[in-house]
PDB file with SEQRES, HELIX, SHEET and CRYST1 records, atoms N, CA, C and O in Angstrom:
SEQRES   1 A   75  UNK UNK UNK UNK UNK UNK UNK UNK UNK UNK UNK UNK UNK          
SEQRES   2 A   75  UNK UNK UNK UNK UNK UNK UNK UNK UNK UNK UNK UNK UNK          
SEQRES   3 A   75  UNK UNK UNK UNK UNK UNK UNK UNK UNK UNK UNK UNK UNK          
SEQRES   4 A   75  UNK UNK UNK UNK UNK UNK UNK UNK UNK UNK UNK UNK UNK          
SEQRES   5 A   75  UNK UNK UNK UNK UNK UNK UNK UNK UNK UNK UNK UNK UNK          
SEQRES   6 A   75  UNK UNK UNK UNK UNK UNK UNK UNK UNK UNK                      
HELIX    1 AA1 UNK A   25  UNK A   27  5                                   3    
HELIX    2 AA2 UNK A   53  UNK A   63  1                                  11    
SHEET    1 AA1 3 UNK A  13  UNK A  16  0                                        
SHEET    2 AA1 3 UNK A   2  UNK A   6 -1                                        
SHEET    3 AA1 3 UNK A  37  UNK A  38 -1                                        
CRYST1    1.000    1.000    1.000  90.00  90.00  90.00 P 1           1          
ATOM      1  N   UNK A   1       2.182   5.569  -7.623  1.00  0.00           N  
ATOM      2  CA  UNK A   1       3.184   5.808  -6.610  1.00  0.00           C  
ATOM      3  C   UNK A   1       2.571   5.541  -5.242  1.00  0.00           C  
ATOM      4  O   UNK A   1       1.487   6.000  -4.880  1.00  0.00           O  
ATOM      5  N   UNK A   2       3.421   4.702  -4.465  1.00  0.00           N  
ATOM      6  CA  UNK A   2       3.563   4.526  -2.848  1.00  0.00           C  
ATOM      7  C   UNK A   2       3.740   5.561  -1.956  1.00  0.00           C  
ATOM      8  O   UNK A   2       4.941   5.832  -1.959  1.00  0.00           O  
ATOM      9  N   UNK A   3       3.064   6.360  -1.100  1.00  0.00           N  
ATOM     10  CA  UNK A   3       3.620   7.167  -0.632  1.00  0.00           C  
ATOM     11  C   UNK A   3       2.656   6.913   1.429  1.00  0.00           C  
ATOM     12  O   UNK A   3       1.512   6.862   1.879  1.00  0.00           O  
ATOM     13  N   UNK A   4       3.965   6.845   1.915  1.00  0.00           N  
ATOM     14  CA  UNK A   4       3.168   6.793   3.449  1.00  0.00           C  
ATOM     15  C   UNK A   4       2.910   7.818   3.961  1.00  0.00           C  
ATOM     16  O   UNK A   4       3.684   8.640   4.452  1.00  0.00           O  
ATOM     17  N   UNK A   5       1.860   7.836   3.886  1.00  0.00           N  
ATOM     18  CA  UNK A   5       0.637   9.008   4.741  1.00  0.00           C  
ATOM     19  C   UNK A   5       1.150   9.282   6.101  1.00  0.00           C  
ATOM     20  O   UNK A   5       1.801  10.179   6.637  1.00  0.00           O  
ATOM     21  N   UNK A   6       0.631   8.214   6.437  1.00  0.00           N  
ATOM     22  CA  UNK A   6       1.255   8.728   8.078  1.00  0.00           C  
ATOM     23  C   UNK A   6       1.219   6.910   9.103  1.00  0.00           C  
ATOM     24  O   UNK A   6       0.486   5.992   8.734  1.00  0.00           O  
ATOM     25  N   UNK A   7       1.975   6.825  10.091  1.00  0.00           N  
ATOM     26  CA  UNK A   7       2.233   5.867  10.711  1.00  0.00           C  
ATOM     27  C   UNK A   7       1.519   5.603  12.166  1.00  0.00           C  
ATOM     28  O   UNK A   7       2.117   6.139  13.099  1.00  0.00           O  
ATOM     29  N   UNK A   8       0.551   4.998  12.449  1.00  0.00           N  
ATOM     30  CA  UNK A   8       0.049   5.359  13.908  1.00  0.00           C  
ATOM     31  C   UNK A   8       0.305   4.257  14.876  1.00  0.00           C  
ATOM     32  O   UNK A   8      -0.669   3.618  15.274  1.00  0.00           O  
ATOM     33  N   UNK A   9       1.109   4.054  15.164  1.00  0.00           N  
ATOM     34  CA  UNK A   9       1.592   2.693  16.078  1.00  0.00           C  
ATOM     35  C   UNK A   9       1.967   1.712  15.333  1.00  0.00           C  
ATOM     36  O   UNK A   9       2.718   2.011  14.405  1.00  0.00           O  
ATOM     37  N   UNK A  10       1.615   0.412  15.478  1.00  0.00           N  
ATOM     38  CA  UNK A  10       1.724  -0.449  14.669  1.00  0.00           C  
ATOM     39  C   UNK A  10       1.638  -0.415  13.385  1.00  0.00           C  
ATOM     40  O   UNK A  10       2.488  -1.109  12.826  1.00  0.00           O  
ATOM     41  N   UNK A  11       0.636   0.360  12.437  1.00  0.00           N  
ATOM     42  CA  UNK A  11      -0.517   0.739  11.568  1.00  0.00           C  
ATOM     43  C   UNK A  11       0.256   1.560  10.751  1.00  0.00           C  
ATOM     44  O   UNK A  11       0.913   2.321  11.462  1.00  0.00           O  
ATOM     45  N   UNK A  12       0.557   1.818   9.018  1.00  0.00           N  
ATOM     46  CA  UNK A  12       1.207   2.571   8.357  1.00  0.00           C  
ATOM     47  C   UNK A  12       0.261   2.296   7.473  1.00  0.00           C  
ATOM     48  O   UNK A  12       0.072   1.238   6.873  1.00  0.00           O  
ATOM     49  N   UNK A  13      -0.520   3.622   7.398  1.00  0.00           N  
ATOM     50  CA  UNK A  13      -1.515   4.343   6.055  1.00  0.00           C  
ATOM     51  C   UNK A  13      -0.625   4.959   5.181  1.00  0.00           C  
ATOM     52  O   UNK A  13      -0.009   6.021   5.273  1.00  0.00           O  
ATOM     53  N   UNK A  14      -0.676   3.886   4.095  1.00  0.00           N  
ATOM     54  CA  UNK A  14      -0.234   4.529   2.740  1.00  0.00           C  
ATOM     55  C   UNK A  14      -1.205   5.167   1.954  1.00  0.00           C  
ATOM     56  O   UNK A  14      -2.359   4.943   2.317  1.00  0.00           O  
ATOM     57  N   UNK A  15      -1.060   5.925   0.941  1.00  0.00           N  
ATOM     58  CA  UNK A  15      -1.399   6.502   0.076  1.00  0.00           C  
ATOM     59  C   UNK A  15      -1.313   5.985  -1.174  1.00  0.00           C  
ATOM     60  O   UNK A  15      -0.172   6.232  -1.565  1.00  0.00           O  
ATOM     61  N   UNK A  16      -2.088   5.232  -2.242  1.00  0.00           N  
ATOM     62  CA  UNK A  16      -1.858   4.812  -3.447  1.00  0.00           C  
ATOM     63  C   UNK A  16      -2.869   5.118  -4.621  1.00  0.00           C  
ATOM     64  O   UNK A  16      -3.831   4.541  -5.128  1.00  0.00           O  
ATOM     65  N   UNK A  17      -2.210   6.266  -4.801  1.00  0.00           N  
ATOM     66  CA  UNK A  17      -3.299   7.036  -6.222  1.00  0.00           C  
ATOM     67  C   UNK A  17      -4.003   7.927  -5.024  1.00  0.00           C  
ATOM     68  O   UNK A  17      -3.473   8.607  -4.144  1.00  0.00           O  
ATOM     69  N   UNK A  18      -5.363   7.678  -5.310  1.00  0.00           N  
ATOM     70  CA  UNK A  18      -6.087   8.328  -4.374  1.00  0.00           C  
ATOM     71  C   UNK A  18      -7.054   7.370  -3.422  1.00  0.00           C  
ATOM     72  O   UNK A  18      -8.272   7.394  -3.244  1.00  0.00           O  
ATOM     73  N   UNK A  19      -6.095   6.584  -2.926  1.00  0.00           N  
ATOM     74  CA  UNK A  19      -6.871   5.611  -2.249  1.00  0.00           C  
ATOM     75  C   UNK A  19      -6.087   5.446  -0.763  1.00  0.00           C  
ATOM     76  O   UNK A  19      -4.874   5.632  -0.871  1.00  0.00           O  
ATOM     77  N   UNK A  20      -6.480   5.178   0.407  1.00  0.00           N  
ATOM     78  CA  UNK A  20      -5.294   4.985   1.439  1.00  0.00           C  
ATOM     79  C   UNK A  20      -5.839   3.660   2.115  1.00  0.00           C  
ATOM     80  O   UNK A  20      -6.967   3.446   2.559  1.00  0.00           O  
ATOM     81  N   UNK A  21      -4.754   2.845   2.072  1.00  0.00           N  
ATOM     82  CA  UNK A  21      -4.449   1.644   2.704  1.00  0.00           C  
ATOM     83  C   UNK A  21      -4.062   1.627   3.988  1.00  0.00           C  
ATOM     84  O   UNK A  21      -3.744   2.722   4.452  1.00  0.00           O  
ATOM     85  N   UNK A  22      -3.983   0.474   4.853  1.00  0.00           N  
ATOM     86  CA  UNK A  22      -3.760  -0.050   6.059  1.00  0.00           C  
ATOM     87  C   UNK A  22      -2.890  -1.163   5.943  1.00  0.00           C  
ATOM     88  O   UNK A  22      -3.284  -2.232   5.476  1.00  0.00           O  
ATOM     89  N   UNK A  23      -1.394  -0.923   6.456  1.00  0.00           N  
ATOM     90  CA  UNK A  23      -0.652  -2.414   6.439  1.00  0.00           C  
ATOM     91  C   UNK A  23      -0.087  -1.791   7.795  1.00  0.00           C  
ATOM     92  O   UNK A  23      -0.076  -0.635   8.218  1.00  0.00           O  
ATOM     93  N   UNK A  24       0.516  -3.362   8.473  1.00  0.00           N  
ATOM     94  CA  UNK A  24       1.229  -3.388   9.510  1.00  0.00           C  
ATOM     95  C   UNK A  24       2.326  -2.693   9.336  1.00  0.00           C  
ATOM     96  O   UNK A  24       3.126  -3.203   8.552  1.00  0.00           O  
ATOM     97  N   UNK A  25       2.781  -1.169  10.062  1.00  0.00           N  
ATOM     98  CA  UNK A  25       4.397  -0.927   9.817  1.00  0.00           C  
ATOM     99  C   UNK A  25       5.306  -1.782   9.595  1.00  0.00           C  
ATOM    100  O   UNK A  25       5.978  -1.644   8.573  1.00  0.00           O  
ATOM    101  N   UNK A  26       5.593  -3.005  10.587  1.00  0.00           N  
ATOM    102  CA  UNK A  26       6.400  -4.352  10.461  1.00  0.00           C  
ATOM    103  C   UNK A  26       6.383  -4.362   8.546  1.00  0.00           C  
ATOM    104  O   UNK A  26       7.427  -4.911   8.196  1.00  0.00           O  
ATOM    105  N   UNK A  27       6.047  -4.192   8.049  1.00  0.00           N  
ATOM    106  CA  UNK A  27       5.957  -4.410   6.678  1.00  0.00           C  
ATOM    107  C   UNK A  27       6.834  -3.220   5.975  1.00  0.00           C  
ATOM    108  O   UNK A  27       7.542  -3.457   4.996  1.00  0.00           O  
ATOM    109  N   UNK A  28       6.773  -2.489   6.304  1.00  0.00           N  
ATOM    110  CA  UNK A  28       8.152  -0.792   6.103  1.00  0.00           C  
ATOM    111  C   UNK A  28       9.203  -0.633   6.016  1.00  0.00           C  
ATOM    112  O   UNK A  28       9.661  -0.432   7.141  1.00  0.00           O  
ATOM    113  N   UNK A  29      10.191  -0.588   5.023  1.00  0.00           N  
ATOM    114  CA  UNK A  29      11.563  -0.776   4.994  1.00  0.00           C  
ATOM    115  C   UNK A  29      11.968  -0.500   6.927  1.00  0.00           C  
ATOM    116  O   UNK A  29      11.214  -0.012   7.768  1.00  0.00           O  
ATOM    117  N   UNK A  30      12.816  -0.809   7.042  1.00  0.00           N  
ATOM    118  CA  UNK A  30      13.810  -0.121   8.426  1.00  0.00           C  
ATOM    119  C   UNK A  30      14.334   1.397   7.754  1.00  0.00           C  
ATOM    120  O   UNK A  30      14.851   1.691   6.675  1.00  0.00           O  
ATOM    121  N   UNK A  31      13.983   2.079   8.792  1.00  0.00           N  
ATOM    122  CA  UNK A  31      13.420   3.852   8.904  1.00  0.00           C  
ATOM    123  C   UNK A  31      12.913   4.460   7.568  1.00  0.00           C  
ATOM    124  O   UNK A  31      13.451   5.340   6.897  1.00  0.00           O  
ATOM    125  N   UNK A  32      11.570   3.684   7.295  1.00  0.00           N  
ATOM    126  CA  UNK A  32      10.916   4.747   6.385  1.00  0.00           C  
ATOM    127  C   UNK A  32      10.337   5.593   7.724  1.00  0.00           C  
ATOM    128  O   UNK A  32      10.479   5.370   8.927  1.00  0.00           O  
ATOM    129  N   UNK A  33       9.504   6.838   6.875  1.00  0.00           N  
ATOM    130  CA  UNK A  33       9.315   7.836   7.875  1.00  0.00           C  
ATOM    131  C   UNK A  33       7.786   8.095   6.918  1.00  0.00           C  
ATOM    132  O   UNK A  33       7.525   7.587   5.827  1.00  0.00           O  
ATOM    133  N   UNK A  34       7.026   8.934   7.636  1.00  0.00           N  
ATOM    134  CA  UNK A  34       6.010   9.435   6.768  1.00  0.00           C  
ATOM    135  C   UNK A  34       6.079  10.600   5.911  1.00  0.00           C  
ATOM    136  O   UNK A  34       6.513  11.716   6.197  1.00  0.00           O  
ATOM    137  N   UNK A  35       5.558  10.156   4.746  1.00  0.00           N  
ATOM    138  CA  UNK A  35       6.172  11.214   3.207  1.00  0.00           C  
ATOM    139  C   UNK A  35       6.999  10.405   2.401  1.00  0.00           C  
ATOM    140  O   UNK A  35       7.181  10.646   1.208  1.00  0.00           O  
ATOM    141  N   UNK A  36       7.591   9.300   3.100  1.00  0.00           N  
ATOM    142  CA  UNK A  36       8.516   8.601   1.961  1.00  0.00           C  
ATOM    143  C   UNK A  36       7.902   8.219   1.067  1.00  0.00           C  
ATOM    144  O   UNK A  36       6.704   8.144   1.340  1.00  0.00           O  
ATOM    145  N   UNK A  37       8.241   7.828  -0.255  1.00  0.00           N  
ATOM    146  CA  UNK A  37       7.800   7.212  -1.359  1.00  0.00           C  
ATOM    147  C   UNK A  37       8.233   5.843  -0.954  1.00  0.00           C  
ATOM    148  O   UNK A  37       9.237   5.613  -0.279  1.00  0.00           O  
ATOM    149  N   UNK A  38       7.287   4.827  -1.479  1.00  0.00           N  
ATOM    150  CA  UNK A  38       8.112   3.566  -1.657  1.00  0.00           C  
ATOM    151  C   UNK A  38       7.518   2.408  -3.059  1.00  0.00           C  
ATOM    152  O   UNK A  38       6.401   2.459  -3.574  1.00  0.00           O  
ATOM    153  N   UNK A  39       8.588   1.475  -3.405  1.00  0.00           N  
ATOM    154  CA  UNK A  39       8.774   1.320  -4.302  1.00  0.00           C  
ATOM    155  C   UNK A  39       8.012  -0.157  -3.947  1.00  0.00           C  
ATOM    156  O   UNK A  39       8.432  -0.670  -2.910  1.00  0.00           O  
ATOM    157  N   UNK A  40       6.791  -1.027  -4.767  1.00  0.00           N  
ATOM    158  CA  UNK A  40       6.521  -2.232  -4.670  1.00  0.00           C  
ATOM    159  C   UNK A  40       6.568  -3.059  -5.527  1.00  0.00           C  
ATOM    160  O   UNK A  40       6.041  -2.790  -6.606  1.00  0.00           O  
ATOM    161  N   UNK A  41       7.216  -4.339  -5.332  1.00  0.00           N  
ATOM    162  CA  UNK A  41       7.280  -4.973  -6.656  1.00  0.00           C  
ATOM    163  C   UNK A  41       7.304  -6.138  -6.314  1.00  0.00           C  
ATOM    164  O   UNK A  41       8.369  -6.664  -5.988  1.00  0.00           O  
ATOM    165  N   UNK A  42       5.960  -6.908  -6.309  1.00  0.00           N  
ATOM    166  CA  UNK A  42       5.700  -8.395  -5.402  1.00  0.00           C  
ATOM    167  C   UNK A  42       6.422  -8.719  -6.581  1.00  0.00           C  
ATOM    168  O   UNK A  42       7.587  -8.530  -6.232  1.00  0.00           O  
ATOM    169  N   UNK A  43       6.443  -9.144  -7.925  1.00  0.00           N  
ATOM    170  CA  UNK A  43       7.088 -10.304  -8.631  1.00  0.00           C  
ATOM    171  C   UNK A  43       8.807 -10.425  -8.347  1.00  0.00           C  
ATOM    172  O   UNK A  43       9.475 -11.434  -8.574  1.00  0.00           O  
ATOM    173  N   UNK A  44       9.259  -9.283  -7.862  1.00  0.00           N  
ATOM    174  CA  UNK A  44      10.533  -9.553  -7.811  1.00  0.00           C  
ATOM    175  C   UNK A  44      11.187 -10.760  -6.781  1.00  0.00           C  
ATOM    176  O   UNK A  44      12.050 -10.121  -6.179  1.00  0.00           O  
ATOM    177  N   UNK A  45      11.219 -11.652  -6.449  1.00  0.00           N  
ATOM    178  CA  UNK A  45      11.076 -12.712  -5.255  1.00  0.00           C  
ATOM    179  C   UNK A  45      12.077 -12.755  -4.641  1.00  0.00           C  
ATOM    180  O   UNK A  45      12.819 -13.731  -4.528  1.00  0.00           O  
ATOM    181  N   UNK A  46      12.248 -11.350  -4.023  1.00  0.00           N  
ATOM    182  CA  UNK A  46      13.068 -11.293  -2.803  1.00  0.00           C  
ATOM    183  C   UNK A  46      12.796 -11.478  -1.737  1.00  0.00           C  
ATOM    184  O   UNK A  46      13.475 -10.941  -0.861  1.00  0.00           O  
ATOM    185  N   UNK A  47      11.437 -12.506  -1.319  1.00  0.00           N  
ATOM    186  CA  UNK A  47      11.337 -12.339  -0.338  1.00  0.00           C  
ATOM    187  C   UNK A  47      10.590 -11.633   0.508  1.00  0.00           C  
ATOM    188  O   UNK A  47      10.039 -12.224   1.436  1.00  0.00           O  
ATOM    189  N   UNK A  48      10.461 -10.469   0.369  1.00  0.00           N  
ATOM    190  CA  UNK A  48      10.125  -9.051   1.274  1.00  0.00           C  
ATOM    191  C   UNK A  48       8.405  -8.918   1.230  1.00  0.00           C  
ATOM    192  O   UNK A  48       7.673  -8.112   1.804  1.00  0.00           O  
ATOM    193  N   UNK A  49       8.091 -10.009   0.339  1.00  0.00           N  
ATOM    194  CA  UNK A  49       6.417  -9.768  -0.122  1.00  0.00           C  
ATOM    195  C   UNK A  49       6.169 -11.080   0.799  1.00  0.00           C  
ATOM    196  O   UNK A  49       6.607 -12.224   0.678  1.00  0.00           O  
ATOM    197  N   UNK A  50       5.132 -10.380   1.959  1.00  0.00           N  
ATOM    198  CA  UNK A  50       4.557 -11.677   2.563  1.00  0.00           C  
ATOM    199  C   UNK A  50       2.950 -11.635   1.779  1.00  0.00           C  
ATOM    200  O   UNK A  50       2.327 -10.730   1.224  1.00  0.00           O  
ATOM    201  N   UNK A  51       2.770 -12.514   1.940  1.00  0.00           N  
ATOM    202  CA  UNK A  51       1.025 -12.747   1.055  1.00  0.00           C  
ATOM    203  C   UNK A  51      -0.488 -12.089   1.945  1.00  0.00           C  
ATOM    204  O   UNK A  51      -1.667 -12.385   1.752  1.00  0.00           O  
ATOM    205  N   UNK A  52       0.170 -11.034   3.028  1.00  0.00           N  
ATOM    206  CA  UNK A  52      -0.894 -10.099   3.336  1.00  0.00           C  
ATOM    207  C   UNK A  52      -0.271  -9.078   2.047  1.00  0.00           C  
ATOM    208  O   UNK A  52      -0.913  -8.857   1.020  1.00  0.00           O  
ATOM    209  N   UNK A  53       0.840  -8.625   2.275  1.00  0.00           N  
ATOM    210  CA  UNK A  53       1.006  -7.500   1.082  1.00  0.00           C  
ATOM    211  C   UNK A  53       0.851  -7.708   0.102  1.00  0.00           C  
ATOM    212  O   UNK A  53       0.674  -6.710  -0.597  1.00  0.00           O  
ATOM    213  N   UNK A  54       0.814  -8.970  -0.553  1.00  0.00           N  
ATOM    214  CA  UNK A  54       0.477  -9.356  -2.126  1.00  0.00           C  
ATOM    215  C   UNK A  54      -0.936  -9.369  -1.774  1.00  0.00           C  
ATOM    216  O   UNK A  54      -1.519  -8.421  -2.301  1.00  0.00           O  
ATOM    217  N   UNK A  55      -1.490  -9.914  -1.255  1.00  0.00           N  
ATOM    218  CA  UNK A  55      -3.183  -9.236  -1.263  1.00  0.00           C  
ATOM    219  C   UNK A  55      -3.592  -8.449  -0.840  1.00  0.00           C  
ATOM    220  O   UNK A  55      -4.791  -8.522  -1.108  1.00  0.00           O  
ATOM    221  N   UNK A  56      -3.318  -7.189   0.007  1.00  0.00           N  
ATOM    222  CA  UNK A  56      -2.921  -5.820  -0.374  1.00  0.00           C  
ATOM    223  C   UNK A  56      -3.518  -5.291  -1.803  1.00  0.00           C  
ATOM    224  O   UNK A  56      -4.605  -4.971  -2.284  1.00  0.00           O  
ATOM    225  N   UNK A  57      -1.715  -5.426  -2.304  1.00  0.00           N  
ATOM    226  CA  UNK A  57      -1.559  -4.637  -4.139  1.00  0.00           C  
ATOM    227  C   UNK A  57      -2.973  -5.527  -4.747  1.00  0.00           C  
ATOM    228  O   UNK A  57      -3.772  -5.003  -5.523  1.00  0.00           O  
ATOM    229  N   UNK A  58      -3.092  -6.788  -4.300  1.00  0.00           N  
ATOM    230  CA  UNK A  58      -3.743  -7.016  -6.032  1.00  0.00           C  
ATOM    231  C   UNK A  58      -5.476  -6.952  -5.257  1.00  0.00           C  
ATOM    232  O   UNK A  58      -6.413  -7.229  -6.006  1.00  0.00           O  
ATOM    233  N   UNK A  59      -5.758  -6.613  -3.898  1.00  0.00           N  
ATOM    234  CA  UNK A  59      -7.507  -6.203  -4.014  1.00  0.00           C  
ATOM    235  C   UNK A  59      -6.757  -4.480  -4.049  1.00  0.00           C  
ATOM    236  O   UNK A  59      -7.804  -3.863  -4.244  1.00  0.00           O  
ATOM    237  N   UNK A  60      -6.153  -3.875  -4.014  1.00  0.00           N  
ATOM    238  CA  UNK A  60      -6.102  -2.451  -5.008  1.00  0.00           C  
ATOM    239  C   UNK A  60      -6.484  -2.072  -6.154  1.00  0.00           C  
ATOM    240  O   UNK A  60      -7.221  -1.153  -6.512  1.00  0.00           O  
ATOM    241  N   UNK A  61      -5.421  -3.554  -7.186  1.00  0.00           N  
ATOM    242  CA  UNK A  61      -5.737  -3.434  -8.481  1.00  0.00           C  
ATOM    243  C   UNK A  61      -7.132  -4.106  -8.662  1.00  0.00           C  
ATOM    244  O   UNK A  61      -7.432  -4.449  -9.806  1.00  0.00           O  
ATOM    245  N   UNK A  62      -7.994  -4.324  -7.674  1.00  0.00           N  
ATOM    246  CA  UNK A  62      -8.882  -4.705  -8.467  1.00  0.00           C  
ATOM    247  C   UNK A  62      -9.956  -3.990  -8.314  1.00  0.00           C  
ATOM    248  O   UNK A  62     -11.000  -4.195  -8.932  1.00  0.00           O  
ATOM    249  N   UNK A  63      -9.758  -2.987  -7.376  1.00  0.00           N  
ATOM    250  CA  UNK A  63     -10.913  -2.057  -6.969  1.00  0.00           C  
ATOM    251  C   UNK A  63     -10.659  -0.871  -7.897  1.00  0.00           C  
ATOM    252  O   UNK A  63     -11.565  -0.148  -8.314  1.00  0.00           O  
ATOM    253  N   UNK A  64      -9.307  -0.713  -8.205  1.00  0.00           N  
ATOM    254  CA  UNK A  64      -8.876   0.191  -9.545  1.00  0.00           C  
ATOM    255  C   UNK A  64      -9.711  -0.193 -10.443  1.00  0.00           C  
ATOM    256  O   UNK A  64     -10.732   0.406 -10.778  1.00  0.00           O  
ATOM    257  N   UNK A  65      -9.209  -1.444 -10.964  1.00  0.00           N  
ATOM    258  CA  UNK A  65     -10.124  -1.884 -12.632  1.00  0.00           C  
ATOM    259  C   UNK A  65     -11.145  -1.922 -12.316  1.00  0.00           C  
ATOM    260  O   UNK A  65     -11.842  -2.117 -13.312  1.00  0.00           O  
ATOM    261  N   UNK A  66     -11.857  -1.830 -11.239  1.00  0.00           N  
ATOM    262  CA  UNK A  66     -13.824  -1.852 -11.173  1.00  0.00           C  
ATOM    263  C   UNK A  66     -13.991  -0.332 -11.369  1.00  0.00           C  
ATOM    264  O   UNK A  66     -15.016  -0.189 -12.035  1.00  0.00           O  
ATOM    265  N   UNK A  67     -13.466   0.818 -11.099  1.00  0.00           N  
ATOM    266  CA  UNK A  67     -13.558   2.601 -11.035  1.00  0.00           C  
ATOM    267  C   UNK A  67     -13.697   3.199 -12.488  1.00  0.00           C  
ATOM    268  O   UNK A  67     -12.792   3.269 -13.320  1.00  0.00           O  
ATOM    269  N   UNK A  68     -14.927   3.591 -12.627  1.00  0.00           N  
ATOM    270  CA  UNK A  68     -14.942   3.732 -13.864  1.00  0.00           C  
ATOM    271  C   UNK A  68     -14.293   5.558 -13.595  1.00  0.00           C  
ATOM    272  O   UNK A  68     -14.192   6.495 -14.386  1.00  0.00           O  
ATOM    273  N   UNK A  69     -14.071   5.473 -12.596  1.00  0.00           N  
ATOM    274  CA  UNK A  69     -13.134   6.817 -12.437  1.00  0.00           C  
ATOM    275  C   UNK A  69     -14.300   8.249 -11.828  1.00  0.00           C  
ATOM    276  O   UNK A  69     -13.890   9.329 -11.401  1.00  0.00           O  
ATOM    277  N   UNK A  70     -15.264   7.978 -11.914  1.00  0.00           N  
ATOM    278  CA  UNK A  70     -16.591   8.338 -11.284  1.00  0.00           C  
ATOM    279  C   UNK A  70     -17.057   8.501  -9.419  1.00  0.00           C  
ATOM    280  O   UNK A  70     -17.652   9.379  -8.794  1.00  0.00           O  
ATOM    281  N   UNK A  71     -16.541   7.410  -9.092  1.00  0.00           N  
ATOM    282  CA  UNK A  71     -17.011   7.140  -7.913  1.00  0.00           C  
ATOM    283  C   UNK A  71     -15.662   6.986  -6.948  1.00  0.00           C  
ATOM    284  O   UNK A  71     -14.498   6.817  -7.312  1.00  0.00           O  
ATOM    285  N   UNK A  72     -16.195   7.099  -5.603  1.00  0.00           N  
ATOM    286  CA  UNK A  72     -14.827   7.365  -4.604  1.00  0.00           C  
ATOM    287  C   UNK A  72     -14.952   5.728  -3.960  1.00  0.00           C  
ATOM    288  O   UNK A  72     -16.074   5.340  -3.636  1.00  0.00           O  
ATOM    289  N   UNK A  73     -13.731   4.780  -3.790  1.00  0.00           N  
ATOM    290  CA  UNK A  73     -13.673   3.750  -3.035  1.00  0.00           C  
ATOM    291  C   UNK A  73     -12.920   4.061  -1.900  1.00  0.00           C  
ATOM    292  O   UNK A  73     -11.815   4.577  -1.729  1.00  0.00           O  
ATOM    293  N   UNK A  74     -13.968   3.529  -1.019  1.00  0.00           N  
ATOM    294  CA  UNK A  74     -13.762   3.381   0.452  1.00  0.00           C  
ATOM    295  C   UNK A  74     -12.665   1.821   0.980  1.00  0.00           C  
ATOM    296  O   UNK A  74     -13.163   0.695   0.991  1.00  0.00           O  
ATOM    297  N   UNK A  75     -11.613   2.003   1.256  1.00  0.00           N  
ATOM    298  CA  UNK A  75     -11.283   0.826   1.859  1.00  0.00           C  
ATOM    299  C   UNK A  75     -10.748   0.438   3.272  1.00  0.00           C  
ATOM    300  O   UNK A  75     -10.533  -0.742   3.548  1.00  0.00           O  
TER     301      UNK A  75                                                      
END                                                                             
């Protein structure tokens, strides 16, 4: 689950698992707020996935599949 942490100007720290990200708000539905959940789904090709956010999700998933669940990643 997606969940935005908190928004600091430009800058919207999400929350994903236990990891927190950095994307441009510009990237945020129109009025998410912080606490919302949100829903990602680059294959769906609406559009809405520019290729900073698809590389985003997939260096997530890949710092996921390196965690042998042991160690804390910094990103």
């Amino acid at each position: 689950m997606i969940i935005i942490d908190r928004i600091e100007g430009t800058v919207a720290i999400l929350e994903i698992g236990e990891a927190l990200i950095e994307v441009p708000a510009s990237l945020l539905p129109a009025g998410a707020q912080e606490g919302d959940p949100l829903v990602l789904s680059p294959a769906s090709g609406d559009g809405l996935v520019t290729p900073g956010l698809q590389e985003t999700v997939e260096r997530v998933e890949r710092l996921r599949a390196s965690d042998p669940g042991d160690m804390d990643i910094d990103i």
